[in-house]
N, CA and C atoms as an extended XYZ file, in Angstrom:
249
Properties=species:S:1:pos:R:3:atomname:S:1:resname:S:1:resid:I:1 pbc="F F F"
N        96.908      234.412      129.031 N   UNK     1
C        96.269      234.757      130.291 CA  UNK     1
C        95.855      233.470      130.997 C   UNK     1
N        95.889      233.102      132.218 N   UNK     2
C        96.139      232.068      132.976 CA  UNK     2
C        94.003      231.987      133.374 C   UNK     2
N        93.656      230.728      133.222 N   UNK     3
C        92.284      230.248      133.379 CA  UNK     3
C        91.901      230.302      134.719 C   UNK     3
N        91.377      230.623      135.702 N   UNK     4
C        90.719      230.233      136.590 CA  UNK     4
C        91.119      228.749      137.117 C   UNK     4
N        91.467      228.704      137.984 N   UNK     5
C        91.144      227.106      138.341 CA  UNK     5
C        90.545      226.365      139.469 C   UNK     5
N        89.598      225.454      138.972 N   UNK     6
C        88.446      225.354      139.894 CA  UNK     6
C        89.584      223.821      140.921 C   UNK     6
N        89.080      224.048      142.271 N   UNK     7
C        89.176      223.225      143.369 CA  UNK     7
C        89.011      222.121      142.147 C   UNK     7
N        90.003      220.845      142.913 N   UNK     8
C        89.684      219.768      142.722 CA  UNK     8
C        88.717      218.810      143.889 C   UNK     8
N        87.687      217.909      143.450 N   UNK     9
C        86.979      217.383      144.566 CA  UNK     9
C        88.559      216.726      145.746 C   UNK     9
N        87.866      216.483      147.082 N   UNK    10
C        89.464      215.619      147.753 CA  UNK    10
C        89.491      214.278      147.145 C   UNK    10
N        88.352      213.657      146.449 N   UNK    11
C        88.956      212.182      146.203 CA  UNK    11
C        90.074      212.179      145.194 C   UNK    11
N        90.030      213.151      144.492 N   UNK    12
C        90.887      213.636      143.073 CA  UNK    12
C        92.205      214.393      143.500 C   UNK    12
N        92.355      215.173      144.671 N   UNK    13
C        93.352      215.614      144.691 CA  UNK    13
C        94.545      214.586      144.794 C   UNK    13
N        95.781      215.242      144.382 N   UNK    14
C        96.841      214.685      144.442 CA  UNK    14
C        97.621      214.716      145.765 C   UNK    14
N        98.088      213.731      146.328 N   UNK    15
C        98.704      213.975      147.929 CA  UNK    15
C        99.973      214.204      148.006 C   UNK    15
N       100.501      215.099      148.868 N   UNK    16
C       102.128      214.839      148.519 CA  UNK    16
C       102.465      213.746      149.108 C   UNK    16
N       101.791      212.788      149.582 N   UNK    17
C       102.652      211.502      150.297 CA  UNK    17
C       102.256      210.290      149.472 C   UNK    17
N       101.954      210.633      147.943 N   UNK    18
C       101.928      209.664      147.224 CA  UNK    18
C       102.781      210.331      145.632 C   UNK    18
N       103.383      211.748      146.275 N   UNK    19
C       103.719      212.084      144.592 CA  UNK    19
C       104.970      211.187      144.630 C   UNK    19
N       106.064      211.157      145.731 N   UNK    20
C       107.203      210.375      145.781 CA  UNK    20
C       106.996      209.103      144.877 C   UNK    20
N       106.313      207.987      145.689 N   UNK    21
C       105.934      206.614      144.907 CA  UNK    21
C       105.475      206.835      143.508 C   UNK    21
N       104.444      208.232      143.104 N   UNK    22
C       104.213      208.080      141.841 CA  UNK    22
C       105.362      208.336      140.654 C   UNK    22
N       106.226      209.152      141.506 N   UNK    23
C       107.547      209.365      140.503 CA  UNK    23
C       108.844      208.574      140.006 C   UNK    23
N       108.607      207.721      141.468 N   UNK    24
C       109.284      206.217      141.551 CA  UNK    24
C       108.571      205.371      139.836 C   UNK    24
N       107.247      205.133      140.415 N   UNK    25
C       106.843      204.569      139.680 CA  UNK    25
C       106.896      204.716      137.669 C   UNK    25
N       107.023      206.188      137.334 N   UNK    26
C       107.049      206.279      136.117 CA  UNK    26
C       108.909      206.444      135.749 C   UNK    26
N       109.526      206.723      136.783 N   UNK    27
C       110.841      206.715      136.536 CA  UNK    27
C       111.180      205.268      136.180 C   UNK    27
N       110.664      204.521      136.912 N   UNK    28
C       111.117      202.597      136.888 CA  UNK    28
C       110.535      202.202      135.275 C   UNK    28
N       109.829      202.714      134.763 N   UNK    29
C       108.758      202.201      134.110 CA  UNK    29
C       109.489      203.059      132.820 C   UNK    29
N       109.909      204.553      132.728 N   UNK    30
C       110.486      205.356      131.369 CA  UNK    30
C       111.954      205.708      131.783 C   UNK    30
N       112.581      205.559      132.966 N   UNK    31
C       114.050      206.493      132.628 CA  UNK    31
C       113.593      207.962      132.320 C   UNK    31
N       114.694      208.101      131.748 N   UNK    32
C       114.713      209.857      131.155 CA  UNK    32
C       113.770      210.456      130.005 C   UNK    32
N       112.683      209.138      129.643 N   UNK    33
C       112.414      209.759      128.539 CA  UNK    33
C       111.589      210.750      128.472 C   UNK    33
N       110.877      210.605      127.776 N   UNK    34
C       109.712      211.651      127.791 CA  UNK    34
C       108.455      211.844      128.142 C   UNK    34
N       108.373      210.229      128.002 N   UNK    35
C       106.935      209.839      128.527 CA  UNK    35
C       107.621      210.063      130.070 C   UNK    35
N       108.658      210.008      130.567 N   UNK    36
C       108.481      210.355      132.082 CA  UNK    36
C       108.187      211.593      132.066 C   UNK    36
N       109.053      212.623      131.405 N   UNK    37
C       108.473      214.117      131.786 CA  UNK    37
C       107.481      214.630      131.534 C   UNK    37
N       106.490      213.533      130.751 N   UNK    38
C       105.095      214.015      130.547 CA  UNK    38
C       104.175      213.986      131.516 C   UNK    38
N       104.886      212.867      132.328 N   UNK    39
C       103.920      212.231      133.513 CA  UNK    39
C       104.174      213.065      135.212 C   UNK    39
N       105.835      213.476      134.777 N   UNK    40
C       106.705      214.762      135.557 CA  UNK    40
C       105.178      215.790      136.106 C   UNK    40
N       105.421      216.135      134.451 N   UNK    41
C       104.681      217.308      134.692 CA  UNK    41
C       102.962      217.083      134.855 C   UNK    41
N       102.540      216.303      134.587 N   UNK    42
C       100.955      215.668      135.053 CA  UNK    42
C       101.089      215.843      135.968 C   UNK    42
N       101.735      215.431      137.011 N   UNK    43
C       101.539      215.256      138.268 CA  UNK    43
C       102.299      216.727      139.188 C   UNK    43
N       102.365      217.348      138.793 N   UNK    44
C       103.201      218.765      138.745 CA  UNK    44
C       101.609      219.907      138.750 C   UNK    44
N       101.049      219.572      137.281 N   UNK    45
C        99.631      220.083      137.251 CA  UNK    45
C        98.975      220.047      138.468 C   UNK    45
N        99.038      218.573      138.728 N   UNK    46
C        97.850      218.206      139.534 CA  UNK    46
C        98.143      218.766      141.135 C   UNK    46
N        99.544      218.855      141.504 N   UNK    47
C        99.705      219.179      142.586 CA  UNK    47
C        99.214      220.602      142.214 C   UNK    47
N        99.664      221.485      141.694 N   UNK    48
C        99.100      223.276      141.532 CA  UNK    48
C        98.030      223.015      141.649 C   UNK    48
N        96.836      222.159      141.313 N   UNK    49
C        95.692      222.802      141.917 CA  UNK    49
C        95.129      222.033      142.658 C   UNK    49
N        96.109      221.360      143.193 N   UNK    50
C        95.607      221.222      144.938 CA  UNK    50
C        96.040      221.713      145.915 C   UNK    50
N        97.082      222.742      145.546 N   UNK    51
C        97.652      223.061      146.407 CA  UNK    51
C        97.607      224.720      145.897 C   UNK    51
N        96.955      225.530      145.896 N   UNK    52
C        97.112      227.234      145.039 CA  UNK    52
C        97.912      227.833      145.761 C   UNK    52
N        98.802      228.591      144.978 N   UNK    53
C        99.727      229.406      145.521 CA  UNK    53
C       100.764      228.873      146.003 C   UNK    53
N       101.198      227.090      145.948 N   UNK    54
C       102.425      226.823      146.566 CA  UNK    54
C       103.146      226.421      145.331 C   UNK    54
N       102.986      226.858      144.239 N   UNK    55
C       103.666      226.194      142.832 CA  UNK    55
C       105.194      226.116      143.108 C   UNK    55
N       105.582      227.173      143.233 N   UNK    56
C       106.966      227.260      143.955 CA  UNK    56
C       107.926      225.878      144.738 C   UNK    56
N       107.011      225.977      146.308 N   UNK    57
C       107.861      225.287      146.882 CA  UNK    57
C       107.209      223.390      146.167 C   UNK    57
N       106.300      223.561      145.048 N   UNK    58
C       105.734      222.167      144.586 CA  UNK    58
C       107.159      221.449      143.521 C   UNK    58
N       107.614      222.878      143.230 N   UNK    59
C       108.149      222.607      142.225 CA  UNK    59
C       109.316      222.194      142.544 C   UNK    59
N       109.895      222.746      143.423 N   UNK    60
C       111.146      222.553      144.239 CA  UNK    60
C       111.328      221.108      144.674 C   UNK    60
N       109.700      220.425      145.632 N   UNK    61
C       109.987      219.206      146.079 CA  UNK    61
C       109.981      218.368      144.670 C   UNK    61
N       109.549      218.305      143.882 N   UNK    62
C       109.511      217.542      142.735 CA  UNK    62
C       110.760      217.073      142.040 C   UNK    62
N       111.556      218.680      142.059 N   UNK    63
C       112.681      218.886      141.340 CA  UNK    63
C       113.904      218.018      142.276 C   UNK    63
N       114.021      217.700      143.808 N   UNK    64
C       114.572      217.702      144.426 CA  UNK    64
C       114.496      215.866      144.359 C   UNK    64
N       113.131      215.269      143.880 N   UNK    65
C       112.693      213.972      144.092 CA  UNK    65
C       113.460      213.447      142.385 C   UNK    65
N       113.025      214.079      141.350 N   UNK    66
C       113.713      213.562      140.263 CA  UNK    66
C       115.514      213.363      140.694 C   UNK    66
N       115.800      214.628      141.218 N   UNK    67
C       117.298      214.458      141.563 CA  UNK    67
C       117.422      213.436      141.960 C   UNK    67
N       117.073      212.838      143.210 N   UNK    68
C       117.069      211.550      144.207 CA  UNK    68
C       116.817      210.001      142.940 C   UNK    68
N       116.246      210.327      142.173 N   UNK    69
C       115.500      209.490      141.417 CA  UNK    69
C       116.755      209.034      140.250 C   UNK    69
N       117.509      210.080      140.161 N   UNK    70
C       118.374      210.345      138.994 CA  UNK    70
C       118.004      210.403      137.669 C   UNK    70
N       117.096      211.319      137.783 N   UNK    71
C       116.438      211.680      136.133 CA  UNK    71
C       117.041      212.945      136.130 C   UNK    71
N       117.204      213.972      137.241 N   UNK    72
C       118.651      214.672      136.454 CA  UNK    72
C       120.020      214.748      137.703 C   UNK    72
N       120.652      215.434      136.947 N   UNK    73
C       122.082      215.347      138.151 CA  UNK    73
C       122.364      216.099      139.326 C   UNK    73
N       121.586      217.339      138.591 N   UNK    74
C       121.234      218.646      140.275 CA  UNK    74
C       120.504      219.009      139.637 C   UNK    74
N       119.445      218.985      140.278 N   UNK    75
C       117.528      219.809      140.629 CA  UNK    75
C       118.099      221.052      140.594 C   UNK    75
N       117.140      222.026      139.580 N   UNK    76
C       117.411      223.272      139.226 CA  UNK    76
C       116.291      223.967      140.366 C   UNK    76
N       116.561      224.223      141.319 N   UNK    77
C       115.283      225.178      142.123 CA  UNK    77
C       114.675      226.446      141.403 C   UNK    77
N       113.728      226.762      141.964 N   UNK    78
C       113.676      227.767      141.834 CA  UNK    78
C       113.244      228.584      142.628 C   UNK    78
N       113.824      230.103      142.497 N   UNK    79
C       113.690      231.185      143.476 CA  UNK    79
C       112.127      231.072      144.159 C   UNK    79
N       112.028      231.700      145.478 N   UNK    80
C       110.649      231.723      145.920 CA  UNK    80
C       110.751      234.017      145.813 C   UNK    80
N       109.616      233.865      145.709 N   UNK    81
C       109.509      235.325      145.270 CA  UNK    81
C       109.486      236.101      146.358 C   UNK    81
N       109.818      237.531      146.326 N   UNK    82
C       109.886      238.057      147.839 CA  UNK    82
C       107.904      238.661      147.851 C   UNK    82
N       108.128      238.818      149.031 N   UNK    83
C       106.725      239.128      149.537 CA  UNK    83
C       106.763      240.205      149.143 C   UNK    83
C-alpha cells in the first residue's frame, strides 16, 4: 500500500531544468552501471513528489533523456492512462 507523501519544502524540490544536467552528470561519472540507475531512479523519486500525479509524463521525460544520453537504445515509454 503506497505511503502518503508529504510536499517537499521548494528549496528541496527537484527542478526539471536541472534533472537533464543531473543525468548528464551521473551518466559521465557511471555509464550503464548501476550506481547510475540508482541515481536514475533517486532522482525519478524526487521528481514524483514534486510533481503529484505527473509520474507518467516524469517518467517518459527521463526515459527519453537516458535515450539521448545513451544509457539505453530506445526509451521504453509508458502509456498515459485514459481519464
Amino acid at each position: 500500500m503506497p505511503h502518503p507523501s508529504r510536499p517537499l519544502p521548494p528549496a528541496r524540490r527537484c527542478s526539471l531544468a536541472d534533472v537533464g544536467e543531473r543525468l548528464r552528470t551521473q551518466y559521465a561519472r557511471h555509464q550503464r552501471s548501476a550506481s547510475f540507475w540508482n541515481a536514475y531512479q533517486a532522482i525519478q523519486d524526487e521528481l514524483a513528489e514534486s510533481f503529484p500525479g505527473q509520474r507518467v509524463e516524469l517518467c517518459n521525460l527521463m526515459a527519453e533523456i537516458a535515450q539521448r544520453l545513451g544509457a539505453v537504445e530506445q526509451a521504453q515509454l509508458v502509456d498515459t492512462p485514459p481519464l
